[in-house]
C-alpha positions in Angstrom: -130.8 -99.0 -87.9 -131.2 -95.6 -89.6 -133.2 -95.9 -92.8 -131.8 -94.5 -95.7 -135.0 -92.1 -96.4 -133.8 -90.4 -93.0 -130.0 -90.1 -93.8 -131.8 -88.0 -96.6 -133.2 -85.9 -94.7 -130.8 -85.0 -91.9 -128.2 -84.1 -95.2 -131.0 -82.2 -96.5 -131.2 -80.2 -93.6 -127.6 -80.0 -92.6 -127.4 -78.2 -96.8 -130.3 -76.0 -95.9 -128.2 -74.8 -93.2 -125.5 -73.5 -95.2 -125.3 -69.9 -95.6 -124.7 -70.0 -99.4 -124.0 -66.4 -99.3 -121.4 -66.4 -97.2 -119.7 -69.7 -97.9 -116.6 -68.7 -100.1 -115.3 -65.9 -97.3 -115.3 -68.8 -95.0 -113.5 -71.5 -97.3 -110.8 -68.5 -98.5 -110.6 -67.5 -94.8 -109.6 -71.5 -93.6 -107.5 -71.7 -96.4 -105.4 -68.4 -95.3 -105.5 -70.1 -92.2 -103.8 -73.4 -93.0 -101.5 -71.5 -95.4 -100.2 -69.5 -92.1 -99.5 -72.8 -90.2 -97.8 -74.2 -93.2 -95.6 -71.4 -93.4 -95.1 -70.9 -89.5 -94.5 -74.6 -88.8 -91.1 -75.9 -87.5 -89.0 -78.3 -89.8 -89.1 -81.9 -88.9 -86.4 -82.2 -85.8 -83.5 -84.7 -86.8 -81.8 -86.3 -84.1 -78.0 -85.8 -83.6 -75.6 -87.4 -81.2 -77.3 -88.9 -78.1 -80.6 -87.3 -78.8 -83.7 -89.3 -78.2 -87.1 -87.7 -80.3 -89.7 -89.8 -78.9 -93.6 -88.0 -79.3 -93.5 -84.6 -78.3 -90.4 -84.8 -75.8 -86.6 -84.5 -76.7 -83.9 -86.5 -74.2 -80.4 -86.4 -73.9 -77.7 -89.1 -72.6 -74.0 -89.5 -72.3 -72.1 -86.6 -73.3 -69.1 -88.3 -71.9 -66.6 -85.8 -69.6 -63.8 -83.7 -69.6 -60.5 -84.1 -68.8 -57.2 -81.8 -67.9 -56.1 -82.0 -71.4 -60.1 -80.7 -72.9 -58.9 -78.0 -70.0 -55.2 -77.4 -70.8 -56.4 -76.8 -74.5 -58.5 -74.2 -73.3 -56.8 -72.2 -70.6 -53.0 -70.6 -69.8 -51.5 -73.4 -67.4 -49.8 -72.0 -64.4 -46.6 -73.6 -63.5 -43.3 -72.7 -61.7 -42.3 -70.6 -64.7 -45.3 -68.7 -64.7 -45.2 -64.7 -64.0 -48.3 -63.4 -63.1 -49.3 -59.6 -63.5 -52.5 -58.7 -61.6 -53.8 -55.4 -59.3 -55.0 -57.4 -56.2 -54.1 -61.0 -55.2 -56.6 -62.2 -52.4 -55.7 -65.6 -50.1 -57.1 -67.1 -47.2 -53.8 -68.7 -46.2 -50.4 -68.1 -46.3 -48.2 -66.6 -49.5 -44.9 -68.5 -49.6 -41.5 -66.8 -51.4 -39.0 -68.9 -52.1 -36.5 -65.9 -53.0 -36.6 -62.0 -53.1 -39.9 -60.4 -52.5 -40.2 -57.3 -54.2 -42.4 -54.8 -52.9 -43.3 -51.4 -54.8 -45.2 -50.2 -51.4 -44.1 -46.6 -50.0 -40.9 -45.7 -48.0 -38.5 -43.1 -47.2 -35.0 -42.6 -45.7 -33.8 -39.4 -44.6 -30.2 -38.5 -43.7 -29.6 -35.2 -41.6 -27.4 -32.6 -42.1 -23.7 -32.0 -40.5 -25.3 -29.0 -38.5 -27.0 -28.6 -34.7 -30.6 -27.8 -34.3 -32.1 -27.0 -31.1 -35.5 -27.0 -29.2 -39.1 -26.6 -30.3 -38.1 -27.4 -34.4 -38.7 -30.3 -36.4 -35.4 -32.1 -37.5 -34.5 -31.1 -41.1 -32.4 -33.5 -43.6 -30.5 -33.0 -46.7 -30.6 -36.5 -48.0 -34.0 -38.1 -48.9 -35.0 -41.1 -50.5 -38.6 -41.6 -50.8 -41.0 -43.8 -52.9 -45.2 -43.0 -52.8 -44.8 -40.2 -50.5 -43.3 -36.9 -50.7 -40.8 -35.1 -48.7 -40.5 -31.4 -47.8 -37.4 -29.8 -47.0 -37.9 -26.7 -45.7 -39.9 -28.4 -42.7 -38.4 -31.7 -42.8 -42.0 -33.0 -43.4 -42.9 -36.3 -45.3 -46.3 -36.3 -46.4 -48.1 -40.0 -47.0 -49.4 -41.0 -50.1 -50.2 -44.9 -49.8 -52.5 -45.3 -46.7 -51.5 -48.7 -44.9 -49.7 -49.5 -41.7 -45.9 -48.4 -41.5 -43.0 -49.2 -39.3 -41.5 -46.1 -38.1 -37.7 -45.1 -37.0 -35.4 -42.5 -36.7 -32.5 -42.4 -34.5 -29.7 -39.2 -33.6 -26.8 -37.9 -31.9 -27.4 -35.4 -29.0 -25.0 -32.9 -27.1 -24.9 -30.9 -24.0 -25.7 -31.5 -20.3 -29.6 -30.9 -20.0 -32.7 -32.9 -20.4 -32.9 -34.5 -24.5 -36.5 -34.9 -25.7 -37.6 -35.9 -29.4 -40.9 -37.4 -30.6 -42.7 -38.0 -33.6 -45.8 -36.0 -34.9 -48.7 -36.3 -36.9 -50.1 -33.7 -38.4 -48.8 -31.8 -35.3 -50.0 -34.0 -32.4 -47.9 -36.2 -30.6 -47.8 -39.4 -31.4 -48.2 -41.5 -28.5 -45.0 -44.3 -27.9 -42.6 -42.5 -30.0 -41.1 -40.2 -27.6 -37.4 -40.8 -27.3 -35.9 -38.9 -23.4 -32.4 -39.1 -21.8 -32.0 -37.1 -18.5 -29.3 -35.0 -18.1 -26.0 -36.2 -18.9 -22.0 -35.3 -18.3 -21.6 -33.1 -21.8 -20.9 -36.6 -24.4 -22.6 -37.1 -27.2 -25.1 -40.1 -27.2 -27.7 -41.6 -29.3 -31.7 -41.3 -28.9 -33.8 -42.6 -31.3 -37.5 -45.2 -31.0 -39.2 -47.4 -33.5 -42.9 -47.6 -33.8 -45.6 -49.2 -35.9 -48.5 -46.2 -36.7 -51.5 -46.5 -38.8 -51.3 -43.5 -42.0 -53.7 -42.3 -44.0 -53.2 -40.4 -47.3 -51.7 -36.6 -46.6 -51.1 -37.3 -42.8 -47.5 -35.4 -42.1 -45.3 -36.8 -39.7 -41.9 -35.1 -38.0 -39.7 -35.7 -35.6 -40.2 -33.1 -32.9 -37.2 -31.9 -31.1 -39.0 -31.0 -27.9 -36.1 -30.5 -25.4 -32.2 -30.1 -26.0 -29.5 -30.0 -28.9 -29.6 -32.3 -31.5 -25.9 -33.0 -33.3 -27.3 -33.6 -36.5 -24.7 -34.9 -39.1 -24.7 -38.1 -41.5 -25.1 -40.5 -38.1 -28.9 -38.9 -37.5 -32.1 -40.8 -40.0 -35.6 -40.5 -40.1 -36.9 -43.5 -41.9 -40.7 -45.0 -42.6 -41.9 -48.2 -44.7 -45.0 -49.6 -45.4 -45.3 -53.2 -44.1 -49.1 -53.8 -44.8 -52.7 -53.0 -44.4 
């Protein structure tokens, strides 16, 4: 057991040790000290609504879930009624209409004039009806705007005995499958005409060609192009 003569003496000691001197810089120091963590310090945390506290460490429970209604509060509900306005409308599967579909895509219908033109010209009309592509009339040219894939007809009356010819063009190349031939024939009139599907791109120019013989061109004869898709 330590005797109380040597409990003296180690306090002695430990007080001689003391830097005197230097000993109010340290107390004000530790009491700037403690006075930042007093002001720094976070306020006691309160528990709210299925918040445990326990120690150092914060749980949650519960929360319960949410229904259609929490969503229905929160969001525009689509139904029958609804009209939607968007740019693009992606799907995987199938898009049903139950009534008219209606399409702002690009199309024209051209109707030819009551007058004959012959070989090596494109066909020229003086009715036009376009939508997203432009049509020129002093070339009977239409010019694309909307690239896409289009389905392509035109059909017209032809005269004379000889060989009949016509074809489409793009940007002045024949486009292969649209070529519309009759052989010679006894001086009648008949029809020639095609349909094809072609793949456009913006400012292709398409015609039809009149390669071989005399087209009859009145209000019977039509160029026409829509755009069915991608």
């Amino acid at each position: 057991m330590t005797s109380l003569l040597q409990k003296i003496n180690e306090l002695d000691i430990r007080v001689d040790g003391l830097d005197s001197s230097n000993l109010q810089t340290q107390i004000t120091t530790n009491s700037n000290d403690i006075s930042t963590l007093q002001i720094d310090k976070q306020d006691i945390l309160t528990a709210g609504d299925n918040i445990t506290i326990v120690g150092n460490t914060i749980s949650s429970s519960g929360g319960g879930s949410v229904t259609q209604a929490d969503l229905d509060l929160k969001q525009n509900v689509i139904d029958s009624s609804s009209i939607i306005n968007c740019n693009s409308l992606n799907t995987t599967g199938n898009v049903v209409v139950g009534d008219i579909l209606t399409q702002y895509g690009a199309s024209w219908a051209l109707i030819a004039s009551d007058t004959q033109q012959t070989t090596n010209t494109n066909v020229k009309y003086t009715t036009s009806t376009v939508r997203n592509c432009t049509y020129t009339s002093s070339n009977g040219t239409i010019t694309i705007i909307k690239s896409g894939r289009y389905h392509i007809s035109y059909s017209f009356m032809v005269q004379g005995t000889g060989v009949h010819e016509l074809r489409l063009k793009k940007n002045g190349v024949n486009v292969l499958g649209s070529r519309a031939y009759l052989a010679a024939m006894a001086g009648s009139y008949k029809t020639l005409g095609t349909s094809i599907i072609l793949d456009l791109v913006a400012n292709d120019n398409i015609v039809v060609f009149i390669n071989t013989g005399l087209v009859w061109i009145d209000d019977s004869g039509n160029f026409n192009g829509y755009l069915i898709g991608n």
